[in-house]
C-alpha positions in Angstrom: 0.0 0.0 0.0 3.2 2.5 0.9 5.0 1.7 -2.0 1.8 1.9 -4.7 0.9 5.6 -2.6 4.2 6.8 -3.4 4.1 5.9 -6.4 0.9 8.0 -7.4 2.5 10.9 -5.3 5.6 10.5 -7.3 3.6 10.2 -10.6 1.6 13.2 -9.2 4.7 15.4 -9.1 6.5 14.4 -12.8 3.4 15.2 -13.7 2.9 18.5 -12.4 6.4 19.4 -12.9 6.1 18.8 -16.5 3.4 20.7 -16.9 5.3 23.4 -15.0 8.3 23.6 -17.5 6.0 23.7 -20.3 4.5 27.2 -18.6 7.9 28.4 -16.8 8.7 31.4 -16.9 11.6 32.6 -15.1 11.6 35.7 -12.7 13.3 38.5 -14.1 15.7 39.7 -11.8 17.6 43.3 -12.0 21.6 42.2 -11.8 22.9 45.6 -12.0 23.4 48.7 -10.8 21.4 51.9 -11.0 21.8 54.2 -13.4 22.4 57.0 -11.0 24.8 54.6 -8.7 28.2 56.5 -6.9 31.7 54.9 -8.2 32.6 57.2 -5.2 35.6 54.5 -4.4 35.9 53.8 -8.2 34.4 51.6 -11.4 36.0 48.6 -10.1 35.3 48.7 -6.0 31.4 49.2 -6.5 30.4 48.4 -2.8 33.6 50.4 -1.1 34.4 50.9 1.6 33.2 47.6 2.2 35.5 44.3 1.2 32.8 42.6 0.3 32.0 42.0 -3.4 30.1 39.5 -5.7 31.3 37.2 -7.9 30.2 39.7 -10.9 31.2 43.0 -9.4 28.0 44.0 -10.2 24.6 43.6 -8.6 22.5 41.1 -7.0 18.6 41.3 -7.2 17.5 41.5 -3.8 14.5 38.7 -3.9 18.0 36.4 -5.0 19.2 36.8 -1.9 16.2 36.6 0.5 13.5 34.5 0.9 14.8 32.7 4.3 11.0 31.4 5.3 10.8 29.3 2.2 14.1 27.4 3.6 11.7 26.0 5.9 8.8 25.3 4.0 7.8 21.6 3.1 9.2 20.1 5.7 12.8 20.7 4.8 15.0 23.7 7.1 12.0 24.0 9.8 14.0 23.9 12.9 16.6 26.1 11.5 14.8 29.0 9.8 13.2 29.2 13.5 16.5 29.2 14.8 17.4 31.9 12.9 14.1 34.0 12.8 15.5 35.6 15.8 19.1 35.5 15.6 21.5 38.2 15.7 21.9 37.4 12.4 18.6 37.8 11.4 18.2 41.3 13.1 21.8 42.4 12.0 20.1 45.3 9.9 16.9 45.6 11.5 18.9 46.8 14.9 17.8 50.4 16.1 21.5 50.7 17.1 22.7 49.8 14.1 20.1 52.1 11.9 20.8 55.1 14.3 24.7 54.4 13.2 24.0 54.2 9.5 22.0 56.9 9.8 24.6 59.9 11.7 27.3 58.4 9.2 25.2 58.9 6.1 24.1 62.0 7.2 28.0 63.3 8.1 29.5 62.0 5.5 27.3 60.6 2.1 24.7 57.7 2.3 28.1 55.8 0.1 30.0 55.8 3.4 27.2 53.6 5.1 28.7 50.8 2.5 31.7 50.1 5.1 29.1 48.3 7.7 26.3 47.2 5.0 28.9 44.6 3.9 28.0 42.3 7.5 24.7 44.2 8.6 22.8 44.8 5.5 24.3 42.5 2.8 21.5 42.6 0.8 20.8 46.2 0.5 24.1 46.7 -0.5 24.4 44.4 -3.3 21.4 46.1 -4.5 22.6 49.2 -4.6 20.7 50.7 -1.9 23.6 52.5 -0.4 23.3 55.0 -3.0 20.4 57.6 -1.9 18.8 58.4 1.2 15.7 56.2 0.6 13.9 53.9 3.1 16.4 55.1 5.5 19.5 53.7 2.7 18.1 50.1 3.7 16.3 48.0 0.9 13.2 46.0 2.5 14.3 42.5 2.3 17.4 43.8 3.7 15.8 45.1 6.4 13.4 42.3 7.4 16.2 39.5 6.9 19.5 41.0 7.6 22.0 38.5 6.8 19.7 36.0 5.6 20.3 32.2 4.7 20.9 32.9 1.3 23.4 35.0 1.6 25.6 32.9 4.4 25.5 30.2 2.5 26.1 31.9 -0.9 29.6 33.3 0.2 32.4 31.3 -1.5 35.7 32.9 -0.5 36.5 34.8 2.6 39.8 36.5 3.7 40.9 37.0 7.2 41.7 40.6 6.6 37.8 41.5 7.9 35.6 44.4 7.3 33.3 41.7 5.3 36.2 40.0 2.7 34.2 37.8 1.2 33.5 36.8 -2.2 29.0 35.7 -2.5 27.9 34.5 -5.9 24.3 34.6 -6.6 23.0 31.1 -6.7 21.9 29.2 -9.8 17.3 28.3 -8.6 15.9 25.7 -9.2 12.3 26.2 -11.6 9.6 27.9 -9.4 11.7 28.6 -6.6 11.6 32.4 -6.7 8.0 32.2 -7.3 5.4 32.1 -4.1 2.2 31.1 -5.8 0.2 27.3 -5.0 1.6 25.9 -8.1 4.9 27.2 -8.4 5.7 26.5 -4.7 4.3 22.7 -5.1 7.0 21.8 -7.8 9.6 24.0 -6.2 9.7 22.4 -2.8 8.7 19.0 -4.8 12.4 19.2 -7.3 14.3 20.2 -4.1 13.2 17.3 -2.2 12.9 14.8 -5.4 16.8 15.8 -6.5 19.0 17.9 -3.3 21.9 16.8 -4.8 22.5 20.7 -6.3 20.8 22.2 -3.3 23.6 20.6 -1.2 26.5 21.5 -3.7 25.1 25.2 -3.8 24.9 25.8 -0.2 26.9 23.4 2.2 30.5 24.0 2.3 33.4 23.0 3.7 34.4 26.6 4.4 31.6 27.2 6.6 32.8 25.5 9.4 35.7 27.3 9.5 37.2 30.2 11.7 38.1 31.7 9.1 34.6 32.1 7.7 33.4 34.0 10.6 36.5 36.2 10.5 35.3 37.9 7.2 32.9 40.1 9.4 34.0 39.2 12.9 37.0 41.4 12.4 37.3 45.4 11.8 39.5 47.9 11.2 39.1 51.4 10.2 41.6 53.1 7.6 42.2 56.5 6.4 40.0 56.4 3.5 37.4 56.0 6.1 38.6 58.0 9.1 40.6 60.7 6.9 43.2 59.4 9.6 45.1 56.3 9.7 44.6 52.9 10.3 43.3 51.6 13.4 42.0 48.3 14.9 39.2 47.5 16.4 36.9 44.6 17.2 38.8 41.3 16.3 37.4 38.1 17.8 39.1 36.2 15.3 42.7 36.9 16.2 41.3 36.9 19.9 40.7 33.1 19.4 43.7 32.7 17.2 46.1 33.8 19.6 43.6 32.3 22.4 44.1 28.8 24.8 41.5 27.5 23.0 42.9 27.3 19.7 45.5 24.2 18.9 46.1 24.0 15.3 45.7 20.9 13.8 44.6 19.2 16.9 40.5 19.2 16.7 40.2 17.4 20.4 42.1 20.3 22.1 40.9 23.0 19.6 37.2 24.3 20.4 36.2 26.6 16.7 33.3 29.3 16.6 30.7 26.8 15.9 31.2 24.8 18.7 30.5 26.8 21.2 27.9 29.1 19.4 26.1 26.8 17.0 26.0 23.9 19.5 24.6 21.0 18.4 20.7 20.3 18.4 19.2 16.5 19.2 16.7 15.2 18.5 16.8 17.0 14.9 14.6 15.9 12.4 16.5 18.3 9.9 17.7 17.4 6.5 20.8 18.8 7.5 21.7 16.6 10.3 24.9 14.5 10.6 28.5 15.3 9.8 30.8 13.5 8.1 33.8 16.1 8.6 33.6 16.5 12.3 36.0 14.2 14.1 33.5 14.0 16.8 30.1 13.4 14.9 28.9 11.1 12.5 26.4 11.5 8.9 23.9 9.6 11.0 23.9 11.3 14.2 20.5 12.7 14.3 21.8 16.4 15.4 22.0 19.4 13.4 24.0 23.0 14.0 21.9 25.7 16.0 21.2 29.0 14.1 20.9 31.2 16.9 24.1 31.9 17.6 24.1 31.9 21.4 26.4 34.2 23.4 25.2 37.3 21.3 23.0 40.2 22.2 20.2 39.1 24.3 18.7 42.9 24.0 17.4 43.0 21.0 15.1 40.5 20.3 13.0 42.3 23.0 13.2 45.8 21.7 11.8 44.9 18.3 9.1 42.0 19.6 10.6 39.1 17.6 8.4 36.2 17.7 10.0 33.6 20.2 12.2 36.8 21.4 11.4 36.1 25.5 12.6 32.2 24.7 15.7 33.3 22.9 17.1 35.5 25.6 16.2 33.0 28.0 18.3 30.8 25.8 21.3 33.2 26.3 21.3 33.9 29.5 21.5 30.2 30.3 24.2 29.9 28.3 26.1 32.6 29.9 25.7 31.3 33.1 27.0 27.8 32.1 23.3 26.1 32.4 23.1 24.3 28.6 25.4 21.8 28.3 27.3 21.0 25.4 28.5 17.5 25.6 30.3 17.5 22.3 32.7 19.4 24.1 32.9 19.0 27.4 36.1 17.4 27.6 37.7 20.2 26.1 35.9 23.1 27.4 35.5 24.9 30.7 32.3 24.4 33.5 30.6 27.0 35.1 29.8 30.2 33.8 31.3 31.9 30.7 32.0 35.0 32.7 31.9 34.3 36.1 31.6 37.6 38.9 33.1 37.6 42.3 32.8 39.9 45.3 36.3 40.1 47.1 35.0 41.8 50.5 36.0 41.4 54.5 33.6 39.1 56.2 32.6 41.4 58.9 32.6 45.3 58.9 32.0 47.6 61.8 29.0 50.7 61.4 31.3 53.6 59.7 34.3 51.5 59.0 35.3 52.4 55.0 35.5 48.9 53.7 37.2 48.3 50.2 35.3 45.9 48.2 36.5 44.9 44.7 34.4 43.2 41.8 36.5 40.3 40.3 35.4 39.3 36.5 37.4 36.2 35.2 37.2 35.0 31.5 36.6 31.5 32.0 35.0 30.1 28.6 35.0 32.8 25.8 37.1 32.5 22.9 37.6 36.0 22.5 37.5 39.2 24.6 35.5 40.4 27.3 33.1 42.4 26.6 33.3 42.2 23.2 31.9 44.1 19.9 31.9 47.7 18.3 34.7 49.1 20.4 32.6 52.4 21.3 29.2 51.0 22.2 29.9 47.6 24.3 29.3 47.0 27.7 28.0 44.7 30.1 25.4 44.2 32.4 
């Protein structure tokens, strides 16, 4: 009975995907620049100050690069695009710090200069040229809603450790329907991802993901003189903060713990396609478990400021595992207990009414990779 109702639903789908091609029509998408676009930086550095280019050197169509529900439509990415939803990641561009930043700068010193931070907060927007003009406050709307969304993570093919977003994103070849949102169009879409993933896997799972040096291309920043009219100076760097760290032992995975680890822990049970891991020395392709999108450890503010769906469980999420409370069994052998930042009162015992007592607040970085506090060099603190 199982095998002759798969084979109608099978039957179903060739049928309705050849039906499909016969009435395909692709979505036109705008790959280049506007007309009235500022070479401000030059012809051949379209998205300066930023490091961040495309493949083309040219633009990418915004609805190429978004679309990040649909990654969790028919049963596929569910538990990840949930994940995500209300990541930092997800809210990179949406941030009211981050806007109020963009904003002063483009105001100071030419809605161009805003392309320095678009390259890791508003991808999108910049590869569609939105940092051109002083229009929807210089941030496109899919930009704005999906920040760095899945597309464009996993479109990146090349990335430098030299920061300020040096990476190199190609715009990914669709499969038929799969920009398209109607009934139909959805239906063969999800049903020719699921029927052949073999080029949905090539497109957007790579080995470079897992790397350091992946999340270095925006987890790293510098400011030079063609931005600061100056000189160079260095500022935020969790990458070289791990590199040079106790927790990084080149070429010896059971003493080294990586970026992932520790903020993309891994999920089980997972019923996600994307489960298992061949590459890990630690995991297996069967092991039921998948990578968590929400990037624990980060901001646990603003979820709350802008309302996100699931925000409340998320920063419950973080502060749990700030204070050492979700365990991460993967690596436990290599890692620390307790809190990541643990906080000590050094005080007498006993004082006497009107004695002036000297009490000292001791903070010890026990399990980050990277310093404490850490982030835009002006803005961070700690609470």
């Amino acid at each position: 009975m199982f095998a002759v109702g798969s084979g109608a639903w099978l039957a179903l789908g060739l049928a309705l995907v050849g039906a499909g091609v016969v009435a395909y029509e692709p979505v036109g998408l705008v790959n280049h620049l506007p007309d009235d676009y500022s070479f401000v930086y030059g012809e051949d550095r379209p998205f300066a100050p930023s490091l961040a280019r495309t493949a083309t050197n040219d633009a990418y169509d915004p609805r190429s690069l978004a679309g990040s529900e649909s990654c969790g439509t028919a049963g596929c990415h569910e538990e990840i695009v949930a994940e995500w939803s209300v990541s930092a990641h997800r809210y990179s561009a949406m941030d009211p710090a981050f806007r109020e930043v963009q904003k002063a700068m483009g105001t100071q010193n030419g809605p161009e200069s805003t392309r320095y931070c678009a390259g890791c907060h508003d991808p999108i927007s910049l590869f569609a040229g939105t940092k051109n003009l002083f229009v929807d406050e210089l941030t496109e709307p899919h930009g704005l809603d999906e920040g760095v969304s899945c597309i464009t993570c996993h479109s990146i093919d090349e990335t430098d450790v030299q920061g300020n977003a040096n990476y190199v994103l190609h715009q990914p070849e669709r499969y038929l329907f799969e920009l398209q949102e109607d009934g139909r169009g959805r239906f063969v879409r999800d049903f020719l991802i699921r029927a052949y993933p073999r080029k949905h896997t090539e497109t957007f799972s790579k080995r470079l993901f897992k790397s350091p040096e992946f999340c270095a291309a925006c987890h790293k920043q510098f400011v030079d003189e063609e931005i600061n009219a100056v000189g160079w100076v260095q500022l935020q760097n969790q990458y070289d903060n791990w590199r040079k760290s106790r927790w990084n032992h080149p070429g010896d995975p059971t003493r080294t713990i990586e970026c992932r680890e520790c903020h993309m822990p891994l999920v089980s049970p997972s019923s996600e396609p994307a489960s298992g891991d061949a590459l890990d020395y630690n995991r297996s392709p069967d092991d039921g478990k998948h990578r968590s999108h929400r990037f624990l450890g980060a901001n646990q503010f603003i979820p709350l400021v802008q309302d996100l769906p699931g925000g409340r469980e998320h920063v419950e999420l973080v502060e749990q595992w700030l204070r050492g409370e979700i365990p991460i069994p993967e690596i436990a052998a290599k890692w620390k207990s307790g809190p990541a930042v643990p906080i000590e009162l050094v005080l007498p015992e006993r004082a006497a009414p009107g004695e002036k007592v000297d009490i000292r607040v001791l903070i010890t970085n026990n399990k980050t990779g990277h310093d404490f506090p850490t982030g835009p060099l002006d803005i961070i603190q700690a609470w």
